[in-house]
N, C-alpha and C positions, 0 to 999 in steps of 0.2 A: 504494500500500500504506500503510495504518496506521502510524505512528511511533509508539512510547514514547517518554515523555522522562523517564527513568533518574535523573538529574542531580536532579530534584525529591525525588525519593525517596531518593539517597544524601545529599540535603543535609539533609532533614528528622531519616534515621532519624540522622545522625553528631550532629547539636545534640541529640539526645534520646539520645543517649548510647549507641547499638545501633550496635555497628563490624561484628557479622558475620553471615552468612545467617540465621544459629541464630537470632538476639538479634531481630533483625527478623521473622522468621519465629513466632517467639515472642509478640510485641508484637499479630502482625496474626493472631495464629491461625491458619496455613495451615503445610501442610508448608517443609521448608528448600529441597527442590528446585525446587517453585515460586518462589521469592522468587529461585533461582539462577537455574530460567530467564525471570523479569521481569528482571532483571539483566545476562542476556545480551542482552538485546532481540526476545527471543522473544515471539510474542503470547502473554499468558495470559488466562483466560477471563476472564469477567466476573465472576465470584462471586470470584476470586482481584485483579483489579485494585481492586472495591471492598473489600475489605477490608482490602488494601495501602492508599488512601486514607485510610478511614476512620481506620485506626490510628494513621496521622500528621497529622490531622489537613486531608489535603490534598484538592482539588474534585477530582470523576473526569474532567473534562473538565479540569484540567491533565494529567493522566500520560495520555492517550490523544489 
């Protein structure tokens, strides 16, 4: 099975100054639930992992 790696993305979004769902969800454009569930280690789709990426800057082949 597929691994998230979470860790990339609570480091990015916390140096960019975004502490909580909202703030990140915000940042990356997509709902808050989503970002909750990338956060729980749930698969999210693809439209929702690249835009988590993008928003922090990060390769989508690190968070996947």
């Amino acid at each position: 099975m597929l691994q998230l790696d979470t860790a990339v993305l609570r480091e990015r979004a916390e140096k960019s100054g975004d502490l909580t769902h909202d703030e990140i969800a915000q940042r990356a454009g997509i709902d808050r639930s989503a970002v909750s569930r990338f956060l729980a280690g749930r698969m999210p789709s693809l439209p929702t992992v690249t835009a988590l990426a993008w928003a922090y800057g990060i390769e989508l082949d690190t968070l996947i």
